[in-house]
C-alpha positions in Angstrom: -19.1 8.0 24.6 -19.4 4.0 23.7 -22.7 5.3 22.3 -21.5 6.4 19.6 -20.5 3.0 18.4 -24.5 2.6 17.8 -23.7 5.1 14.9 -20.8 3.0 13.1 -23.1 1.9 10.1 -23.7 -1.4 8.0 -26.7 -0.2 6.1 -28.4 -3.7 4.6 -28.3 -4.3 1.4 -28.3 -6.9 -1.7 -24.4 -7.4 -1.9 -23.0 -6.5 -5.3 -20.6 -8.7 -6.9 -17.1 -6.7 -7.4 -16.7 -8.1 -10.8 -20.0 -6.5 -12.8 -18.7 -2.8 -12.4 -21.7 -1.8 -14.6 -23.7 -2.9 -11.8 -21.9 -0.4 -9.1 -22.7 2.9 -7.9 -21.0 5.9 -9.4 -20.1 9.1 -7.6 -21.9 12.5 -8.8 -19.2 15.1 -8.1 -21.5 17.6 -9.0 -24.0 16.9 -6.1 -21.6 16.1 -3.6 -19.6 18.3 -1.6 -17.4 19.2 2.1 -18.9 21.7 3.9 -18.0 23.2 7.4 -20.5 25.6 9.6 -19.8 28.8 11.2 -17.0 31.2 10.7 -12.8 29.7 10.2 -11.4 30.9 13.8 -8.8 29.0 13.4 -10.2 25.9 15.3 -12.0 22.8 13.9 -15.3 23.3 12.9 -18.3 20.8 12.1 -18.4 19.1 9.2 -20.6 17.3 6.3 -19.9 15.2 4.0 -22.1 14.5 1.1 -22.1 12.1 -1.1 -24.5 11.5 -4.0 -24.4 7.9 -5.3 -26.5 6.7 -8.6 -27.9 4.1 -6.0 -28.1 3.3 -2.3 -24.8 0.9 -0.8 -24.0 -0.7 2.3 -21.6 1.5 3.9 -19.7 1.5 7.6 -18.0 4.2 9.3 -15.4 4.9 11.8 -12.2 7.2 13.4 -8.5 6.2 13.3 -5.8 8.5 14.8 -2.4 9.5 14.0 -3.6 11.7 12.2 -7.2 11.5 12.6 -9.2 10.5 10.1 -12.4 9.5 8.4 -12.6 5.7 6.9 -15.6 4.8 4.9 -16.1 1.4 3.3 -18.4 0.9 0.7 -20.3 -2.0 -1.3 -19.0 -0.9 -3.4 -18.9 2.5 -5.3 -16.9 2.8 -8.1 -14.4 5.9 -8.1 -13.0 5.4 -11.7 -12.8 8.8 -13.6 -13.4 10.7 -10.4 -10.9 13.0 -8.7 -11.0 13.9 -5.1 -9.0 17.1 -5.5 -12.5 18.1 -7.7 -15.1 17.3 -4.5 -16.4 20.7 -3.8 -15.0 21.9 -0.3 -12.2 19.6 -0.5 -10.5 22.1 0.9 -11.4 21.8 4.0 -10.1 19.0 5.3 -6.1 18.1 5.3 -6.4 15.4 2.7 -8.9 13.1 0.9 -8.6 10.0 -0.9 -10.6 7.4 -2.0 -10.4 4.0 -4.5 -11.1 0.5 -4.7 -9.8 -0.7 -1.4 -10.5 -5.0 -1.6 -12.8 -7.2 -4.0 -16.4 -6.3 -3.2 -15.2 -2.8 -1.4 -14.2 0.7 -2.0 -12.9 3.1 0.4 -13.1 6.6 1.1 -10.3 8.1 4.0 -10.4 12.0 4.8 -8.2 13.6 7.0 -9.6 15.4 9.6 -8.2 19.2 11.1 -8.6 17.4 14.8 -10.5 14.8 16.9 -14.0 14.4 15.7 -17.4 12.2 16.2 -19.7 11.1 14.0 -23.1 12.9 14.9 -25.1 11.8 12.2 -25.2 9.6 9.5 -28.3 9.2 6.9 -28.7 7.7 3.6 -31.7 8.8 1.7 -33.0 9.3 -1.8 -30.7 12.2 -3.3 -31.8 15.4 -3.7 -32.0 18.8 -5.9 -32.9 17.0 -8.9 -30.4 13.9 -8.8 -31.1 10.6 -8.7 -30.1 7.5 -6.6 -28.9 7.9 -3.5 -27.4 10.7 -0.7 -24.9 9.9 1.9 -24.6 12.7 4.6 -22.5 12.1 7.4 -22.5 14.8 9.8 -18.8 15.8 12.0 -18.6 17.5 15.2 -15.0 18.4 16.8 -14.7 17.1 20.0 -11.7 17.1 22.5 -9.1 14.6 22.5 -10.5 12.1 25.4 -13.6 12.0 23.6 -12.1 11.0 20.2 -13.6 7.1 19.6 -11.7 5.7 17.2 -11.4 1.7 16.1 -9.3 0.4 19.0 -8.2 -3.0 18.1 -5.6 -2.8 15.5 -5.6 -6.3 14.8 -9.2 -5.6 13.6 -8.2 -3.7 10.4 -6.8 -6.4 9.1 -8.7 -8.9 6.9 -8.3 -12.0 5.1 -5.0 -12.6 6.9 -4.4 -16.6 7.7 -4.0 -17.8 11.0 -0.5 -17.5 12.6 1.8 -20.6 11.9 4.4 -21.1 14.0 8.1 -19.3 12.9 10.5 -22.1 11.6 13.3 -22.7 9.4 11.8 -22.9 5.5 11.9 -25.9 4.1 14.6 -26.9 1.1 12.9 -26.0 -1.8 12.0 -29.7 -3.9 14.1 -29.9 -6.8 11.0 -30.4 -9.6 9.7 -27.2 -7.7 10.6 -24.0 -9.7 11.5 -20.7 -8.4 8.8 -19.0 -7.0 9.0 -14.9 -7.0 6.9 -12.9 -5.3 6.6 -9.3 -7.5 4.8 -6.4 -5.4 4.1 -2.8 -7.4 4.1 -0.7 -4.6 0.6 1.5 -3.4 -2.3 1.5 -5.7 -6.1 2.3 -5.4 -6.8 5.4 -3.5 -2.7 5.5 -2.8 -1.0 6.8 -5.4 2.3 6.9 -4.2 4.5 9.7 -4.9 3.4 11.5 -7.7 4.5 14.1 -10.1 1.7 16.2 -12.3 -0.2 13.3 -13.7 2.5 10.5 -13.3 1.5 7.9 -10.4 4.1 5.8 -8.5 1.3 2.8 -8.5 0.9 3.2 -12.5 4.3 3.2 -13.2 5.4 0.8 -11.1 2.5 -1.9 -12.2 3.5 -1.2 -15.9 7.1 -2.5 -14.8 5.9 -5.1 -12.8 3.8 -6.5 -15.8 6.8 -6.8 -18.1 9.3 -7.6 -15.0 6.6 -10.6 -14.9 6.7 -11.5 -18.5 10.9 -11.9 -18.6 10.7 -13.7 -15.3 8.0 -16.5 -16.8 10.1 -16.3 -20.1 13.3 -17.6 -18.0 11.1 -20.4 -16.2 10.2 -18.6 -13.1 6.7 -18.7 -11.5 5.1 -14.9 -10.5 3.4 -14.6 -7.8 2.1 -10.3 -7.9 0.5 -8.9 -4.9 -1.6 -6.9 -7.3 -2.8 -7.0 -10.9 -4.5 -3.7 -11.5 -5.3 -0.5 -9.8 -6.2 -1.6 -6.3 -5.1 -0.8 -2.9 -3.5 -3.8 -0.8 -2.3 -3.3 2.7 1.2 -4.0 3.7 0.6 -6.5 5.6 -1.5 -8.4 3.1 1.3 -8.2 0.3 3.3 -9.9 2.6 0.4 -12.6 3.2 -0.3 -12.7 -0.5 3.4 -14.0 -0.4 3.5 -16.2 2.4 0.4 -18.2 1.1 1.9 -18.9 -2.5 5.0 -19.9 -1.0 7.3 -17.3 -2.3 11.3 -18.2 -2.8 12.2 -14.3 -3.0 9.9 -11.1 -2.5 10.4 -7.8 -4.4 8.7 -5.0 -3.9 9.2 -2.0 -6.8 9.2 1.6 -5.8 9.7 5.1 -7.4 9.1 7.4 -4.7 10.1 11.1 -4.5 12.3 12.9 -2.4 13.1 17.1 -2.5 15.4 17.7 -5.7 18.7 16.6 -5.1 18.7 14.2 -1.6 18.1 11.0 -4.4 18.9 9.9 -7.6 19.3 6.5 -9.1 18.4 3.0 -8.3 18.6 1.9 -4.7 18.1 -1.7 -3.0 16.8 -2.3 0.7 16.9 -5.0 2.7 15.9 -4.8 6.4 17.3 -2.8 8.9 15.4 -1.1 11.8 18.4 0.8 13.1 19.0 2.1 10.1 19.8 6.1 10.8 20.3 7.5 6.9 17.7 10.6 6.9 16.5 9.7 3.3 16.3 6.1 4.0 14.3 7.3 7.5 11.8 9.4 5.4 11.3 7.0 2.7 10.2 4.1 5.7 7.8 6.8 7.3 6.4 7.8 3.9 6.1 4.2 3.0 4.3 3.2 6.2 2.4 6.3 6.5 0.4 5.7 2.8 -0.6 2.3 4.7 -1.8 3.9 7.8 -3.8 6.9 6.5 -5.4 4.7 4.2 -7.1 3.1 6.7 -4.7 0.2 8.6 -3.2 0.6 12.1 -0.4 -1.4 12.5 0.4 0.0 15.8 1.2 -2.6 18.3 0.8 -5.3 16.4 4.3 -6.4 17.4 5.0 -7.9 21.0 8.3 -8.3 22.4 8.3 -12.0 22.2 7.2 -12.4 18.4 9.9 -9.6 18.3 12.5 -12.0 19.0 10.9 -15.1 17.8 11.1 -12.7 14.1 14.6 -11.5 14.8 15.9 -15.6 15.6 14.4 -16.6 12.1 15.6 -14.0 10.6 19.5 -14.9 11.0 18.9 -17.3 7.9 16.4 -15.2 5.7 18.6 -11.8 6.4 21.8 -13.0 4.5 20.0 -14.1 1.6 18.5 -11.3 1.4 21.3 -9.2 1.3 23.1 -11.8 -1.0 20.4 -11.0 -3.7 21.1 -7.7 -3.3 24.8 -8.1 -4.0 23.6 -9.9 -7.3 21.5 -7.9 -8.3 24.0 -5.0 -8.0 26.6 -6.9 -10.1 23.8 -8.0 -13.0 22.6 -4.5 -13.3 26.3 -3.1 -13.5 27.1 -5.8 -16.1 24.5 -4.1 -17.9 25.3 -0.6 -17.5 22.2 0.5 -15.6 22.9 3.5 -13.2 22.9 3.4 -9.9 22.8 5.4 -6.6 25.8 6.0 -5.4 25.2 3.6 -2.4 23.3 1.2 -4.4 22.9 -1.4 -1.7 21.1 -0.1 1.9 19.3 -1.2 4.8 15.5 0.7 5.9 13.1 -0.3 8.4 10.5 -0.7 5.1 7.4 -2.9 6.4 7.4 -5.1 3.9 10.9 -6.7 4.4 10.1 -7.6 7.7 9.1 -11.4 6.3 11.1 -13.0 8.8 10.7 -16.2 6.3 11.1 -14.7 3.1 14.2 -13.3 1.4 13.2 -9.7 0.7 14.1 -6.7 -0.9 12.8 -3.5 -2.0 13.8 -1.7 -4.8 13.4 2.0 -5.7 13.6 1.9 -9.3 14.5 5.9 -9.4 12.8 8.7 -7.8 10.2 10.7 -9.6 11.5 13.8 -8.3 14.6 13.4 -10.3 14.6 14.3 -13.9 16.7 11.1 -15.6 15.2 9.0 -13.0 12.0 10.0 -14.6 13.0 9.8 -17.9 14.6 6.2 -17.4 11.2 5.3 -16.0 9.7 6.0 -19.4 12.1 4.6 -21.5 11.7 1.0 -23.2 15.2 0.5 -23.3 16.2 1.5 -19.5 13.0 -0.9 -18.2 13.8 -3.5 -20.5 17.3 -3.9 -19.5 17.0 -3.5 -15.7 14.0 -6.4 -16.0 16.5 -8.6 -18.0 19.0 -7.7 -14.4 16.5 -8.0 -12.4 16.2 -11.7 -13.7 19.3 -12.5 -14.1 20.4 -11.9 -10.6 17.2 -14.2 -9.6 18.9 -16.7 -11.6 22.7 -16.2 -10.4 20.9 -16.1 -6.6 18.7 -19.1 -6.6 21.9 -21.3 -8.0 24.1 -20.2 -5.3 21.1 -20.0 -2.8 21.2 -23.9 -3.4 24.3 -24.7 -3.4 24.9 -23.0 0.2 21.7 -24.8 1.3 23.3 -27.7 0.4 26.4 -27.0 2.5 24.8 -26.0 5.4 23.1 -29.5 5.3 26.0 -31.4 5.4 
């Protein structure tokens, strides 16, 4: 089946800068559509998509399992204003989603009802009247040893820096200040958790932005993993980090669970035995919005950069969890309500810096009605950013001061 590899498109084109969105292709919703042949038996059936673009793009195609699914990329449609719960025949696959996925690209990822193969794939002037350009990419269910998908996970990965090797970070210099790595979770064609038209990426960006703007008030430098409505791999937040030099990492969550397992702020730093159910959902669902949208992380780890990580880790770990002890006291100082174990360990991706301090913080859950409302309120995110900054303060001092010590 390596033949069908001679399907996986790059369609030439003139590139299109990411920046003049005036210049990108739209999506007509109204002449583009799912549909599936023959009669629903139950069993996967053969699929087309089409997609009518105002004009032609580069495009490239190809499988990823667990679940299986569809990745696209594009250069570069823009999906603003569109909704792919409104695609006619939508329903025929177990999920769709699509968004701006990197500068210069967009990305479309549909989950497929089995193993698949691409049997065709065309772009040609559109048809019935519209103009620009048609993408039809034709599906056929195959069985499971016949299911090509991208097998080097490493190869999903772009832009990432060549490995350095694992040490002990350097004492920050004094003239240096405080660098703080801020990281809205999901974004682009992951929305997060959602409830009716509230977004976990939305919300959480809005509170990054003024988290941002107390933290540069109070003589911190930012560093945010995202500035608008983008997607950005887990992997690459951590990168974005890494590269800027970050002191401390945060990543900002408001995730859902079913009414009543959650309610209230919770901290995480890293713990891969971790064996709370909530805290074990919350991981899965946090990874899984990275992998279905298009990253395999799947044996990216071997056993000796295990325990290369897990050696540099005995210094980042406890100041990680020491910022989380801050942090608990600052917001209790100001009244801001908390779960009831305010302070726990998950196996979340992005903590697994084994050079950066890191926590992630579920500001409330979305599923919870005060949560919600706190979310929403000036007051609630005003206070918890002036916390949030506080602690960062209260850490860093005593972060240097047992730095110090342990250089003596």
């Amino acid at each position: 089946m390596r033949w069908l590899w001679a399907l996986i498109l790059l369609i030439l084109a003139q590139p299109l800068a990411a920046d003049e969105r005036s210049a990108l292709s739209r999506l007509d919703l109204a002449h583009s559509s799912i549909s599936a042949e023959g009669r629903d038996r139950g069993r996967p059936r053969p699929l087309e998509l089409r997609l009518t673009l105002s004009q032609p793009v580069p495009y490239r195609v190809y499988f990823l399992d667990g679940p299986p699914r569809l990745v696209v990329d594009f250069r570069e449609i823009d999906f603003s204003g569109t909704d792919p719960a409104a695609l006619p025949g939508r329903d025929l696959v177990r999920d769709l989603r699509w968004g701006r996925f990197r500068p210069g690209w967009s990305r479309l990822v549909m989950d497929l009802p089995g193993p698949y193969a691409l049997r065709t794939a065309i772009q040609k002037p559109a048809q019935a009247g519209a103009g620009g350009a048609l993408v039809a990419l034709r599906l056929e269910p195959v069985e499971a040893e016949d299911f090509v998908t991208r097998g080097n996970a490493l190869s999903t990965l772009r832009d990432l820096p060549e490995p350095a090797m694992i040490t002990a970070p350097e004492p920050r210099a004094a003239d240096r200040r405080l660098r703080i790595a801020i990281d809205p979770g999901h974004g682009g064609h992951d929305p997060g958790a959602q409830v009716g038209a509230i977004s976990e990426a939305a919300v959480m960006l809005g509170f990054a932005r003024e988290l941002t703007e107390v933290l540069i008030r109070q003589g911190f430098e930012v560093v945010p993993t995202r500035n608008d409505d983008s997607f950005v791999p887990l992997e690459r937040r951590m990168t974005i980090a890494r590269g800027a030099e970050a002191d401390l990492f945060i990543s900002l969550h408001a995730d859902a669970l079913p009414a009543g397992q959650a309610a209230g702020m919770t901290i995480y730093t890293w713990n891969p035995d971790a064996d709370d159910r909530a805290s074990r959902e919350l991981a899965w669902r946090h990874d899984r919005d990275d992998l279905v949208s298009g990253v395999d992380l799947q044996g990216t780890d071997d056993q000796v950069a295990g325990a290369l990580m897990d050696l540099a880790r005995l210094q980042t770990q406890p100041r990680s969890e020491a910022f989380a002890k801050f942090l608990t006291a600052q917001l209790n100082r100001n009244g801001i309500a908390m779960h009831s174990r305010p302070v726990q360990g998950a196996a979340y991706s992005v903590l697994k810096s084994p050079d950066i301090p890191s926590v992630l913080i579920e500001l409330g859950f979305l599923t919870d009605a005060g949560d919600r409302a706190n979310l929403f309120n000036p007051d609630w995110r005003r206070g918890t950013a002036q916390a949030m900054a506080a602690a960062v303060a209260d850490w860093a001092s005593d972060d240097a001061i047992r730095a110090g010590l342990s250089r003596r």
